[in-house]
N, C-alpha and C positions, 0 to 999 in steps of 0.2 A: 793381468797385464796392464802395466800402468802406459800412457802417451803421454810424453815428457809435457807438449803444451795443451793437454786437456783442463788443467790445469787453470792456465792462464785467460783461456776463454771463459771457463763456469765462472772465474770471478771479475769478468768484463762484463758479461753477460748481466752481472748480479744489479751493476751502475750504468750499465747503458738502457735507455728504453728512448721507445721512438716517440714520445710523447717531450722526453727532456730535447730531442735533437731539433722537433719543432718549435719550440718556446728558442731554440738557439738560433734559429734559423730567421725567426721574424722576428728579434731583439737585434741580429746582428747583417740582416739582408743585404742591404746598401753594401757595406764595408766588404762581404765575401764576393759580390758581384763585379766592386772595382781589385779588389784585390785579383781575383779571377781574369777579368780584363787585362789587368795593367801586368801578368804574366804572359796570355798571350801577347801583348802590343810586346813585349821586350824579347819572346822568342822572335816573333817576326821580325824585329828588325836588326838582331841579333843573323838571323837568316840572309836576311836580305845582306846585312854588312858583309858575312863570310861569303858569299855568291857573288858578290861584285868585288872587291877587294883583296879577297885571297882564292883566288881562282889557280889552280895546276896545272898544265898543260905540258904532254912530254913534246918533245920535237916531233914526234908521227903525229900526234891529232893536231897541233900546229898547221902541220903542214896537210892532213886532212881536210881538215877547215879552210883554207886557205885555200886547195883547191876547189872545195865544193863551192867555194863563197864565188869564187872566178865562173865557174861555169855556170852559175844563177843568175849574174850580173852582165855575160857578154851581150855588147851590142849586138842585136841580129838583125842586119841590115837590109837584107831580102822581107821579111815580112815587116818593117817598119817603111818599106819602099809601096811596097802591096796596097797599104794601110791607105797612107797619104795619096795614093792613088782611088781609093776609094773613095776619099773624101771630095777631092778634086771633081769627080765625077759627080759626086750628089751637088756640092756648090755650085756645079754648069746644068746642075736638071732643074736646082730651085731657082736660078735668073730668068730660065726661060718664062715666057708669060704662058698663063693655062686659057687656054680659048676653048669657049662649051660649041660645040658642036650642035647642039640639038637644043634651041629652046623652046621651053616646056610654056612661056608664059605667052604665047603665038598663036 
């Protein structure tokens, strides 16, 4: 039984050794690590361009969003009332003066 690409590996096999991949690797280091790089930098901002600028939105997530953004953002006026009041009350406990009671140096 022959494997059509048996073939094609025993005579890769014949010209590859890891001995030639290292001589290629430290003649050509710099150059594969920017070229490496400067493919990630161009998917990421390739990314980033299609995420910002072509964005989809049917009319229900529109209007999804829209409502979730509303219910995150309402005033609530009752505990911003609470708040201020708490504060109020610490500004009137820190004007009073502190008087000791018991001195120790007597």
């Amino acid at each position: 039984m022959k494997i059509p690409f048996l073939s094609f590996f025993t005579k890769v096999k014949e010209h590859f050794s890891f001995g030639n991949t290292l001589v290629l690797w430290y003649r050509y280091y710099k150059m594969l690590v920017f070229i490496g790089f400067s493919i990630v930098l161009l998917f990421g901002g390739w990314n980033y361009y299609y995420s910002v600028y072509q964005y989809r939105f049917s009319d229900e997530e529109k209007k999804q969003y829209v409502d979730s953004y509303f219910k995150e953002t309402t005033f609530k006026e009752a505990r911003f009332n609470e708040v201020v009041d708490g504060l109020r009350v610490r500004a009137r406990m820190h004007e009073e003066t502190f008087e000791i009671k018991r001195n120790i140096f007597e």
